[in-house]
C-alpha beads as a LAMMPS data file, in Angstrom:
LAMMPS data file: protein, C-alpha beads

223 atoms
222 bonds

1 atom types
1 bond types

-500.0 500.0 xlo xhi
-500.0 500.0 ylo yhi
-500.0 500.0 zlo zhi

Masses

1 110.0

Atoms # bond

1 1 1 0.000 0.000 0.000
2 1 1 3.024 2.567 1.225
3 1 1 4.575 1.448 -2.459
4 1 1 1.318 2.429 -4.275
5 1 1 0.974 5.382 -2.851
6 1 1 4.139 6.624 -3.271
7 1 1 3.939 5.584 -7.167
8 1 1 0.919 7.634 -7.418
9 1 1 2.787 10.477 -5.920
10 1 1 5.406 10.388 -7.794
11 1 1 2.983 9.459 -11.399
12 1 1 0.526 12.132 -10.572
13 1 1 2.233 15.216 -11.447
14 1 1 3.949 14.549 -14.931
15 1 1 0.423 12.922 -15.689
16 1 1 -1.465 16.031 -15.039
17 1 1 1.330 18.536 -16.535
18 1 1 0.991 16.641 -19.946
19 1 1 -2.472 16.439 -20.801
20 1 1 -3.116 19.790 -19.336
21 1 1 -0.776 21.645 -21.604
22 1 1 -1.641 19.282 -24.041
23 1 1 -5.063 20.529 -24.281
24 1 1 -4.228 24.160 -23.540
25 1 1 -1.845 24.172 -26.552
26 1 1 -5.019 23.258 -29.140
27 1 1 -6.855 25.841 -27.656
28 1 1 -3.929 28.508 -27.420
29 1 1 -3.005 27.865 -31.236
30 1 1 -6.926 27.798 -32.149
31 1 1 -7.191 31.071 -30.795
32 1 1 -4.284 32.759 -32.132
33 1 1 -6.026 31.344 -35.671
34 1 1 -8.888 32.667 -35.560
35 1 1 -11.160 30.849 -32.902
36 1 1 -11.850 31.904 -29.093
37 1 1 -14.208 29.349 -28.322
38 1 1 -11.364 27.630 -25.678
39 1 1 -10.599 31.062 -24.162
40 1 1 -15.139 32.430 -23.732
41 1 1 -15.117 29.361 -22.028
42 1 1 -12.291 29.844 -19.618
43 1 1 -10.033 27.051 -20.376
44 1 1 -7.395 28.725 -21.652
45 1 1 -5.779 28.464 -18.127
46 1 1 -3.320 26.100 -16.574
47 1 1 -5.375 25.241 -13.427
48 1 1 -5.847 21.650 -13.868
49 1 1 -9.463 22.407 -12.296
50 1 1 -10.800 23.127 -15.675
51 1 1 -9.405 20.539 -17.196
52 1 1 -9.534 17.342 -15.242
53 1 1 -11.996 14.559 -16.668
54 1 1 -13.326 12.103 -13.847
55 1 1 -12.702 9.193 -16.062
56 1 1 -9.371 10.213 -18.070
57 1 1 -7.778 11.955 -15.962
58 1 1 -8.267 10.310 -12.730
59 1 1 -9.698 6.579 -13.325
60 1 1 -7.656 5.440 -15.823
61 1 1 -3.947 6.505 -14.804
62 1 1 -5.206 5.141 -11.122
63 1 1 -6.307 2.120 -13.131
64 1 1 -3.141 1.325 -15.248
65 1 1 -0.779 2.585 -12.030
66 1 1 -2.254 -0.217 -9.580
67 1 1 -2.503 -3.123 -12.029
68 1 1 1.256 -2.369 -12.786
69 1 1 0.796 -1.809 -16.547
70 1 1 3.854 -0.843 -18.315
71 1 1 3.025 2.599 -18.722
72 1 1 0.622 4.946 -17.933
73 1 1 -1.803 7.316 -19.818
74 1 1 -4.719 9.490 -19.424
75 1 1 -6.567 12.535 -20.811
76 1 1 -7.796 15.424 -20.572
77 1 1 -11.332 16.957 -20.857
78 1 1 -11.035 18.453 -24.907
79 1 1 -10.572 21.903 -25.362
80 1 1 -13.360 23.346 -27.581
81 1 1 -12.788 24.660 -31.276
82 1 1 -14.456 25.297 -33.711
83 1 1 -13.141 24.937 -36.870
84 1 1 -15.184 27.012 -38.858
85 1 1 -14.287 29.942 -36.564
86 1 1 -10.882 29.469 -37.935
87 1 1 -9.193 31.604 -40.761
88 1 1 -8.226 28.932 -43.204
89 1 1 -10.469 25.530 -41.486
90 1 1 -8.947 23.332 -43.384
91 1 1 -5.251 24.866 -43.117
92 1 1 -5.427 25.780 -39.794
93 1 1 -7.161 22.694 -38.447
94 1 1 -3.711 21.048 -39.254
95 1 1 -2.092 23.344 -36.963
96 1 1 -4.307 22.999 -33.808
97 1 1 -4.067 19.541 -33.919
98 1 1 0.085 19.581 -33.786
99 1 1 0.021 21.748 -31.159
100 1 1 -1.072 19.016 -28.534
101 1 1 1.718 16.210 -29.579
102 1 1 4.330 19.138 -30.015
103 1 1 3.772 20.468 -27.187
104 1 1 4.388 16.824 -25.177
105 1 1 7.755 16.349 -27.172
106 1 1 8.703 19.935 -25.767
107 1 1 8.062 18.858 -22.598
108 1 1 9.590 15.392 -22.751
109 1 1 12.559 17.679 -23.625
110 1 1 12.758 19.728 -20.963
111 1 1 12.681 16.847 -18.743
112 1 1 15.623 15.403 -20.160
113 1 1 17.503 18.882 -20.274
114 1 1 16.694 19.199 -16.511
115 1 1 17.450 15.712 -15.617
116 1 1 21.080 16.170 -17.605
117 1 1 21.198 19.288 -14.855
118 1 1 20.152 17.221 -11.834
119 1 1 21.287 14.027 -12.061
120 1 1 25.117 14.986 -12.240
121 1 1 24.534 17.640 -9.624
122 1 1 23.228 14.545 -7.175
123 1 1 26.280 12.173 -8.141
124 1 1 28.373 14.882 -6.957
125 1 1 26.366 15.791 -4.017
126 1 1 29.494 15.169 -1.197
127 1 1 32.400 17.878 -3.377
128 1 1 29.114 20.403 -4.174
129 1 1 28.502 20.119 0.020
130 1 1 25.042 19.299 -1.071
131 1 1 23.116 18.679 2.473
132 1 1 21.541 14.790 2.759
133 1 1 17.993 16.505 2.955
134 1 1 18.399 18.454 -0.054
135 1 1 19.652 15.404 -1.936
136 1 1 16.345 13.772 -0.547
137 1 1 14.443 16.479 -1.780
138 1 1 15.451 16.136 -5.660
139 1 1 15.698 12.397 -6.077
140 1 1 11.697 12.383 -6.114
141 1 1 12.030 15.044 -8.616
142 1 1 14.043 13.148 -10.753
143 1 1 12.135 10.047 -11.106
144 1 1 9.255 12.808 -11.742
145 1 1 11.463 13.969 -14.933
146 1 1 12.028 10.361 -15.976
147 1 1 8.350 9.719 -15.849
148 1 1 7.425 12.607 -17.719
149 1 1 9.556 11.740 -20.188
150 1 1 7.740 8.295 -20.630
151 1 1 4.140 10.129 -20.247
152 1 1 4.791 13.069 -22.906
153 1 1 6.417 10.711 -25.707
154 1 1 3.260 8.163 -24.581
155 1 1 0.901 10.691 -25.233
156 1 1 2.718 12.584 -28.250
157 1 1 2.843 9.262 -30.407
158 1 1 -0.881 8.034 -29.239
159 1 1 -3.183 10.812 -30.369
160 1 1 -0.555 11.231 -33.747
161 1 1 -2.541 7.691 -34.667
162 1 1 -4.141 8.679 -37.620
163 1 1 -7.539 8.469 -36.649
164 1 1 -10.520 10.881 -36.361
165 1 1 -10.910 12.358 -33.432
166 1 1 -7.085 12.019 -32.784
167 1 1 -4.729 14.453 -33.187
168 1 1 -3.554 12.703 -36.064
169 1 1 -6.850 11.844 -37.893
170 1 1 -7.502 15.361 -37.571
171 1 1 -3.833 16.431 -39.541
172 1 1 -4.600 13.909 -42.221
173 1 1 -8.338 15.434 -42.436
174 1 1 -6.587 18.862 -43.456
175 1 1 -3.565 17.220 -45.819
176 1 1 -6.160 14.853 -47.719
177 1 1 -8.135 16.187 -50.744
178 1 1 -11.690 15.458 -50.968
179 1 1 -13.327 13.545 -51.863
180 1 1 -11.217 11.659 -49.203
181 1 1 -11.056 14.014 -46.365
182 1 1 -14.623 13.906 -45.943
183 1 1 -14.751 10.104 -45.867
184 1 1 -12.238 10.279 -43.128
185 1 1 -14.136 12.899 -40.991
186 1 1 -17.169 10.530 -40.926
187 1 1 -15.124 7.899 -39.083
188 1 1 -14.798 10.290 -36.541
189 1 1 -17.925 9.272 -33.939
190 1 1 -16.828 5.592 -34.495
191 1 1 -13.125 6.764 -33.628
192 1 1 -13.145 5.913 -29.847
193 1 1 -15.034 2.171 -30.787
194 1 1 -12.095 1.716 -33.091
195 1 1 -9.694 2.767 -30.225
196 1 1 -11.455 0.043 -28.034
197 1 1 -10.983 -2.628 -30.435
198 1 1 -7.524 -1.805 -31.186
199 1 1 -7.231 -2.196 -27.351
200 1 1 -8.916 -5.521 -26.801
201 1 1 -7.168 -7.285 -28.848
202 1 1 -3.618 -5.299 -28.348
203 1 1 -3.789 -4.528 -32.022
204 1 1 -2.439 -0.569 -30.399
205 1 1 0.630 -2.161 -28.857
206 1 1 1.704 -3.425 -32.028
207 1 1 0.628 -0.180 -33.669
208 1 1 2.177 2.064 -31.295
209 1 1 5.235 0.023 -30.129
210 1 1 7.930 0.429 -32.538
211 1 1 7.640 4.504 -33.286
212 1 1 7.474 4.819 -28.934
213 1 1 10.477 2.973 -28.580
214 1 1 12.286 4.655 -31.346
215 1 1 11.209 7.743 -29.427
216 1 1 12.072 6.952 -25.876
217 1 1 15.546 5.554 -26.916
218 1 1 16.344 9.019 -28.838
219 1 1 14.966 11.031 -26.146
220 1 1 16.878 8.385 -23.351
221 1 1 20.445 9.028 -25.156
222 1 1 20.185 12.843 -25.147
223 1 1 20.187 12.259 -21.182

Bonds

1 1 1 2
2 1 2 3
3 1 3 4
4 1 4 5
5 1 5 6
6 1 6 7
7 1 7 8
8 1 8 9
9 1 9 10
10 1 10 11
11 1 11 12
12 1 12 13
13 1 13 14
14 1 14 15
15 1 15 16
16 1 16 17
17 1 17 18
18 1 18 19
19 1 19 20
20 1 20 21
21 1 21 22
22 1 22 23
23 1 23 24
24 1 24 25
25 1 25 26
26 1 26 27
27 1 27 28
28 1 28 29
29 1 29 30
30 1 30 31
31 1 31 32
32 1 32 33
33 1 33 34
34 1 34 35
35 1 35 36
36 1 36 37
37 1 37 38
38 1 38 39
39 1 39 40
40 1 40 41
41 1 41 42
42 1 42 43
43 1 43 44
44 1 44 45
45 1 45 46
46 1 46 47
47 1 47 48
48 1 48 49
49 1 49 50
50 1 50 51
51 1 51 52
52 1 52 53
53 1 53 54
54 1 54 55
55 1 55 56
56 1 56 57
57 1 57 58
58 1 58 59
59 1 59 60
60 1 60 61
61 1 61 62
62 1 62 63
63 1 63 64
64 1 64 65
65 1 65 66
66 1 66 67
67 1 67 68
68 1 68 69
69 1 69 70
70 1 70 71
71 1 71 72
72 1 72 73
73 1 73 74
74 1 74 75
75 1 75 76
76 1 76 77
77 1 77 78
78 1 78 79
79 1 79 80
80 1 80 81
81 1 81 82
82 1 82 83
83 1 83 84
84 1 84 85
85 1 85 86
86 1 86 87
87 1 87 88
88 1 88 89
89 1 89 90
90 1 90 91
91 1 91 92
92 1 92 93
93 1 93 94
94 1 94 95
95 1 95 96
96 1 96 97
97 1 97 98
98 1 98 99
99 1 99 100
100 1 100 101
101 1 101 102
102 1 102 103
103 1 103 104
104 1 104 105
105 1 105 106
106 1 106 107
107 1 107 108
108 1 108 109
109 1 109 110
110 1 110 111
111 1 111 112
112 1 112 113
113 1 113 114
114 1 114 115
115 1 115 116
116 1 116 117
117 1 117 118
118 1 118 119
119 1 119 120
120 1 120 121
121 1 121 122
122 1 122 123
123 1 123 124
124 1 124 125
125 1 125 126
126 1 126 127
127 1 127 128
128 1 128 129
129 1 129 130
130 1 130 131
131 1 131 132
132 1 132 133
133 1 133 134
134 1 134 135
135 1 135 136
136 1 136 137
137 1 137 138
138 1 138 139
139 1 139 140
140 1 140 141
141 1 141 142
142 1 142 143
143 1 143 144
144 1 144 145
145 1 145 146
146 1 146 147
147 1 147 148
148 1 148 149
149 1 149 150
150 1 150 151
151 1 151 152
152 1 152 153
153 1 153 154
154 1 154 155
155 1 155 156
156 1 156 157
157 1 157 158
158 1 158 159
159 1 159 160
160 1 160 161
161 1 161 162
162 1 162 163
163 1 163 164
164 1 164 165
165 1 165 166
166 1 166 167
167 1 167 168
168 1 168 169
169 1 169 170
170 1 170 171
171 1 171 172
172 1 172 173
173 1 173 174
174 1 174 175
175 1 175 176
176 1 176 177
177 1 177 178
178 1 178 179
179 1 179 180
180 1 180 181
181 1 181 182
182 1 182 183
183 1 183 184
184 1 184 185
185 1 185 186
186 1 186 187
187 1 187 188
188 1 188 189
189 1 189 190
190 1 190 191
191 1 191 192
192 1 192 193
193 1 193 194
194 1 194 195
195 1 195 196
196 1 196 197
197 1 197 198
198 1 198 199
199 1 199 200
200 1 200 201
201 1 201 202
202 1 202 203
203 1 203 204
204 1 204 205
205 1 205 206
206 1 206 207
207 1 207 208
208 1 208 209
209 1 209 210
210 1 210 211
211 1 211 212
212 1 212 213
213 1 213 214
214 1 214 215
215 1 215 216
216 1 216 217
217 1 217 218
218 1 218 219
219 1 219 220
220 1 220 221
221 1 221 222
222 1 222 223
């Protein structure tokens, strides 16, 4: 139980960073394009209040954390646009929908810039006179980074699946011409049954395996 809880404590906050920024970025860029839906309805703010979904956010991490799955993941409640409010829709729906899995690769890399700050810093902790309490202090912090690392690329390389309403169905929407856009958008309220199949039978694994480990091992070396 002491275990769990202090996984949870140490999950919790990379977790909530990266699908809170997540969703503020398509909002942010949406509204710097032309649409303020996001910001008249006040979630074009950091406080995870506005943001948290019952299920997503809370449920599912607290899920995949206790029954020891090999990583964790979670969402966010959307952000709002609408596309049509937008300058160019079909442009600048490309660009809203990067802005989420960008953002989560920015963050990955910050982690691993501050964990190449930290973790010699702590390996050197007796000639720096570093005190045994402060050394206590940032060792939860790093395995923080390292999870956030795992999270951000997680999340990044999940919703660039090409599939409607993903992140990435949405950027293939905008690059396809029609007649075939359109046929993609209608796959769209089917997108999250598709997800669930691709689940069950760890079809997504397979799917999402080889470009995540690519990822992680990049973003691992730069440490």
């Amino acid at each position: 139980m002491e275990e769990t809880i202090r996984q949870i404590a140490i999950w919790a906050l990379p977790v909530l960073l990266a699908i809170v920024f997540h969703e503020v970025a398509h909002g942010w860029v949406a509204y710097h394009l032309g649409d303020s839906t996001a910001a008249q309805m006040g979630r074009l703010t950091l406080n995870p209040i506005a943001h948290v979904d019952l299920f997503g956010t809370i449920l599912i991490p607290l899920l995949l954390l206790i029954s020891n799955a090999p990583f964790l993941f979670g969402y966010a409640k959307p952000v709002p646009v609408n596309f049509q409010n937008l300058r160019n829709p079909k442009r600048d729906m490309i660009w809203v929908a990067l802005a989420g899995p960008v953002t989560n690769f920015l963050l990955a890399l910050m982690c691993v810039l501050l964990l190449k700050f930290l973790v010699p810093m702590i390996g050197k902790s007796s000639p720096l006179g570093m005190s045994a309490s402060l050394v206590d202090f940032f060792v939860p912090i790093i395995f923080m980074l390292e999870r956030g690392i795992l999270i951000n690329i997680v999340l990044a390389v999940f919703n660039l699946l090409p599939l409607p309403p993903l992140d990435g169905g949405r950027v293939l929407v905008g690059l396809l011409p029609e007649p075939f856009s359109t046929l993609l958008a209608r796959i769209e309220p089917f997108g999250f049954l598709i997800l669930l199949l691709l689940l069950m039978t760890r079809s997504l694994s397979w799917i999402i395996g080889p470009p995540l480990d690519f990822l992680l091992k990049i973003f691992l070396e730069l440490i």
